[in-house]
C-alpha positions in Angstrom: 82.9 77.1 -26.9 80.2 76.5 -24.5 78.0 75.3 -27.5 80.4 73.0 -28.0 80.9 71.8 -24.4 77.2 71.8 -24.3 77.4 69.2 -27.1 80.0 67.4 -25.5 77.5 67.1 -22.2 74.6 66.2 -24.3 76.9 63.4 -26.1 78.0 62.3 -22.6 74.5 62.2 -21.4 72.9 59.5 -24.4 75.9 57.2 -23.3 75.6 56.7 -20.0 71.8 57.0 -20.2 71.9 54.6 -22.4 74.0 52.2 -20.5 72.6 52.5 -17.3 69.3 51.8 -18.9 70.2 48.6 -20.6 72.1 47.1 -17.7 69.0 47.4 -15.6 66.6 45.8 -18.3 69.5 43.3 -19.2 68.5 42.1 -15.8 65.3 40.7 -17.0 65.5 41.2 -20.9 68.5 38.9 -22.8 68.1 41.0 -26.0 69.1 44.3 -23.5 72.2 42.0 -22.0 73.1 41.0 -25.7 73.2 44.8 -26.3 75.1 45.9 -23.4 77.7 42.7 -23.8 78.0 44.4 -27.1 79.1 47.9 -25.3 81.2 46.5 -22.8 83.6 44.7 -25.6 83.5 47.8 -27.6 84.2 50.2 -24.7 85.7 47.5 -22.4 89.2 47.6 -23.3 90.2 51.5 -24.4 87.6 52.5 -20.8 90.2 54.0 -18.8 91.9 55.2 -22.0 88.6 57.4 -22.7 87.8 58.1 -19.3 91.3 59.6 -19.0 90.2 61.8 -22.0 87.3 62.4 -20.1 89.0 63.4 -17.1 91.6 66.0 -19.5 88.9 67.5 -21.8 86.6 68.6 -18.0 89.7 69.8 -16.8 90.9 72.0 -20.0 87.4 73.2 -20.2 87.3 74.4 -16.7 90.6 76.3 -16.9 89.2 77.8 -20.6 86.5 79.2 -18.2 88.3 80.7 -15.4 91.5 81.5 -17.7 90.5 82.6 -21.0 86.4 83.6 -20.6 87.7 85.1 -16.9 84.6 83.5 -15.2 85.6 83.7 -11.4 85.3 79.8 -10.2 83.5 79.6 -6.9 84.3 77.9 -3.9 82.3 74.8 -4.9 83.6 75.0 -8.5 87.1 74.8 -6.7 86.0 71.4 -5.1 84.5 69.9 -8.6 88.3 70.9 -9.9 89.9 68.7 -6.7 88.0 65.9 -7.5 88.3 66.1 -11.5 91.7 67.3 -11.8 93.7 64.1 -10.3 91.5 62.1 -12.3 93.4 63.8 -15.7 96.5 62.6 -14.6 96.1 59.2 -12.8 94.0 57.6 -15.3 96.0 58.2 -18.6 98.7 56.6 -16.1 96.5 54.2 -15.0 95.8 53.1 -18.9 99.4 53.0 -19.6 100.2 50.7 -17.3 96.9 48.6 -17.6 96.0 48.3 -14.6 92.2 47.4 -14.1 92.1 47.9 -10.6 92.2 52.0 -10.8 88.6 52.4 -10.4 88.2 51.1 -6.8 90.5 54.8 -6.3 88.7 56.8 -9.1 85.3 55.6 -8.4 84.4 57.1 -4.7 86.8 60.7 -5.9 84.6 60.7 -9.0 81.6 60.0 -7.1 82.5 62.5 -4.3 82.7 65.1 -6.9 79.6 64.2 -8.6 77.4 64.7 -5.4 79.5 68.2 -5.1 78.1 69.0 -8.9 74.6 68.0 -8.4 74.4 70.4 -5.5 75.5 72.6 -6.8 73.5 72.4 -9.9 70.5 72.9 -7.7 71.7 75.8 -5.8 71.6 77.3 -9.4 68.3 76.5 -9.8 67.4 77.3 -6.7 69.1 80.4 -5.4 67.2 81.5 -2.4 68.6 78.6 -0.6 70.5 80.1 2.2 74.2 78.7 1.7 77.9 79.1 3.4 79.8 78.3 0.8 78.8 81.0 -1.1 80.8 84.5 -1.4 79.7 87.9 -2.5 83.0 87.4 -4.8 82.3 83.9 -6.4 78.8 83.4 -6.1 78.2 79.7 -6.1 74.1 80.4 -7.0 75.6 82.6 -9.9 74.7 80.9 -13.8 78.2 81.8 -16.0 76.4 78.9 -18.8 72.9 78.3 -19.8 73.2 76.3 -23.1 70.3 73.9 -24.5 67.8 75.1 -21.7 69.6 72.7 -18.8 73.1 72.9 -19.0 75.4 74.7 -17.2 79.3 74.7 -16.1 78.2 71.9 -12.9 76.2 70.4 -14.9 78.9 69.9 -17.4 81.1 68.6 -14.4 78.1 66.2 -13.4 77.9 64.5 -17.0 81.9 63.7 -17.2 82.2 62.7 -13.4 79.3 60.0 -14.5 81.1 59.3 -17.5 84.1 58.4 -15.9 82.4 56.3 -13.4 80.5 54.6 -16.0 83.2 53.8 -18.4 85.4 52.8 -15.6 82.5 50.2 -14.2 82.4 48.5 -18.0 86.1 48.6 -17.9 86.8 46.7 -14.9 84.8 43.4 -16.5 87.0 43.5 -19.4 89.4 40.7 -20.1 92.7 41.8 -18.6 95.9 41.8 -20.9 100.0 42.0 -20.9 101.9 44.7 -22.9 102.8 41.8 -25.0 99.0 41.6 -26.5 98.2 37.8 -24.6 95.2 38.1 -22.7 93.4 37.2 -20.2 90.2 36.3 -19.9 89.4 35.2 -15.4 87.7 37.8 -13.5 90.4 36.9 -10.7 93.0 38.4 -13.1 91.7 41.4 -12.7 92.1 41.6 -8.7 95.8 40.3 -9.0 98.7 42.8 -7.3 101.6 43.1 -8.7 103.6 40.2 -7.9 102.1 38.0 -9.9 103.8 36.0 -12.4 107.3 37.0 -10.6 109.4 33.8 -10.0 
């Protein structure tokens, strides 16, 4: 299983690389903007959709960790799972219901959870680093997962916080639509609350 979430990180990794890479060059090169335009109306409309799935997959691997393999979750795992878990449910509800506007909420938790990871991917990497939020029980320095010579369980919680944040960022430029298919192309429709259209 953690082969296969390693995969799954590795997968996760090319996208938004790849992504972030050509919306920076799309700045100055038209061929890279041609590219990502193509992204964004492949990925544009299912984005919370898949970072929903996202959001559920990092949360059923986590609890396959601490529930089936019995790896003891540390105190700063336990705020990775505060950030991500939320996220599982409000964005497959947030799809359902269309709304666009879900990622001015999901973006700073996801973000907030991805600066929690990256620290505590380096306090693996560097364990002599004197730190409170470790225990003697739950070592936060401690390695459960070393797959593909980088990857590890915060790690793994890194690549699917920037996933969603990514996919949610392509999503919210997408054309925004009504349950009955007829869309809508203006930027402003995105922002609209929910009165709109009410007579």
């Amino acid at each position: 299983m953690s082969l296969f979430f390693a995969l799954l990180t590795v997968t996760t990794n090319v996208v938004v690389v790849t992504i972030v890479v050509l919306a920076i060059a799309g700045r100055w090169s038209p061929t890279a903007a041609r590219h990502l335009g193509r992204i964004e109306a492949v990925l544009g409309e299912p984005a919370i959709f898949l970072a929903g799935l996202v959001a559920l997959v990092a949360t059923l691997g986590s609890l396959y960790y601490s529930e089936v393999a019995h790896f003891t979750p540390c105190l700063l795992c336990w705020y990775q799972r505060i950030a991500m878990y939320p996220l599982a449910v409000i964005l497959p509800i947030a799809a359902f219901r269309r709304d666009r506007g879900i990622w001015r909420y999901v973006v700073p938790v996801a973000a907030i959870g991805a600066a929690i990871s990256i620290y505590h991917y380096q306090l693996q990497r560097f364990p002599d680093q004197a730190s409170v939020s470790c225990s003697v029980e739950a070592p936060c320095a401690l390695t459960w997962v070393w797959q593909l010579g980088y990857i590890s369980i915060p790690f793994m919680a890194l690549s699917a916080f920037a996933l969603i944040v990514t996919l949610l960022l392509v999503g919210r430029t997408a054309p925004a639509w009504e349950p009955d298919g007829s869309g809508r192309g203006s930027h402003d429709d995105l922002d609209t609350g929910p009165a709109q259209g009410r007579g």
